[in-house]
C-alpha positions as CSV (number, residue, x, y, z in Angstrom):
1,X,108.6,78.0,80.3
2,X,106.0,78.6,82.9
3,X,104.7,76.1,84.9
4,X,101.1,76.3,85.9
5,X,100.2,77.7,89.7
6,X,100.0,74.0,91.9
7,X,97.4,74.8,94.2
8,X,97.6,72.8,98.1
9,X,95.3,72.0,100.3
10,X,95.5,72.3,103.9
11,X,97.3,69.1,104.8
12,X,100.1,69.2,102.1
13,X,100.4,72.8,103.5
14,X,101.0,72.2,107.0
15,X,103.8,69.1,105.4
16,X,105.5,71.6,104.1
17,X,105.6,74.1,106.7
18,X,106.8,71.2,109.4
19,X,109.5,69.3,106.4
20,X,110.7,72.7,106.5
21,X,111.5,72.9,110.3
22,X,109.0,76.2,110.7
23,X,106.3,77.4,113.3
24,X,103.4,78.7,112.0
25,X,104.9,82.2,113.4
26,X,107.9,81.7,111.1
27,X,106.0,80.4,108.3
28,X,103.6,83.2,108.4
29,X,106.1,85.8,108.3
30,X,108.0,84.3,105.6
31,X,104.9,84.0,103.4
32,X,103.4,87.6,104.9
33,X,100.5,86.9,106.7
34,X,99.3,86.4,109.9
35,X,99.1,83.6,112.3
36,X,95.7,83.1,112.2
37,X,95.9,83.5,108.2
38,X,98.2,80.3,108.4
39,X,95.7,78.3,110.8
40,X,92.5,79.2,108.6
41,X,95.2,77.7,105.4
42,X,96.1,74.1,107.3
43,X,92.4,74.1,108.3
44,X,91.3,74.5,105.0
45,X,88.7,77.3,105.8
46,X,90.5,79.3,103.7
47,X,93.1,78.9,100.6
48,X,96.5,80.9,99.9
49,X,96.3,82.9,96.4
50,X,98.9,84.7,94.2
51,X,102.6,84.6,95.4
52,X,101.9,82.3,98.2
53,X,101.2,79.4,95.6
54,X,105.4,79.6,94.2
55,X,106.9,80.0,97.7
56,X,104.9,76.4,98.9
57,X,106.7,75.4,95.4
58,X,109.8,76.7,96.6
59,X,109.8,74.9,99.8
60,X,108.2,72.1,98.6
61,X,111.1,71.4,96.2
62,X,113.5,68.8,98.3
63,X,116.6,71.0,95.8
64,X,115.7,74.4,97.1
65,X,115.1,73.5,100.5
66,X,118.4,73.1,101.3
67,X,119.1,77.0,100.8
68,X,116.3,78.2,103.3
69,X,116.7,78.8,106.8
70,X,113.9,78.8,108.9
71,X,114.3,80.3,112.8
């Protein structure tokens, strides 16, 4: 079963990103953007779309964080 798309804002975005030990240089190239793509997402001018959405599941989930390394 698919689960619908959980969108974030920009504050559960930047939790994530820090629970999961990462800069914003790391997190950006693990998600495939830019730097200042990541900065315009935790300030909330601007909102990830597509693919982005099921990696923030991925390191949101406290079960599958455990198998990514950041750094």
């Amino acid at each position: 079963m698919i689960l619908p798309i959980k969108e974030y804002n920009g504050k559960q975005i930047r939790d994530i990103r820090m629970k999961a030990g990462m800069t914003q240089s790391v997190f950006a190239s693990y998600m495939g953007v830019s730097i200042k793509t990541v900065e315009a997402w935790e300030g909330g001018r601007t909102h990830p779309t597509g693919p982005v959405f099921r990696l923030l599941d991925i390191l949101s989930s406290t079960d599958e964080r455990k198998y990514i390394i950041a750094g």
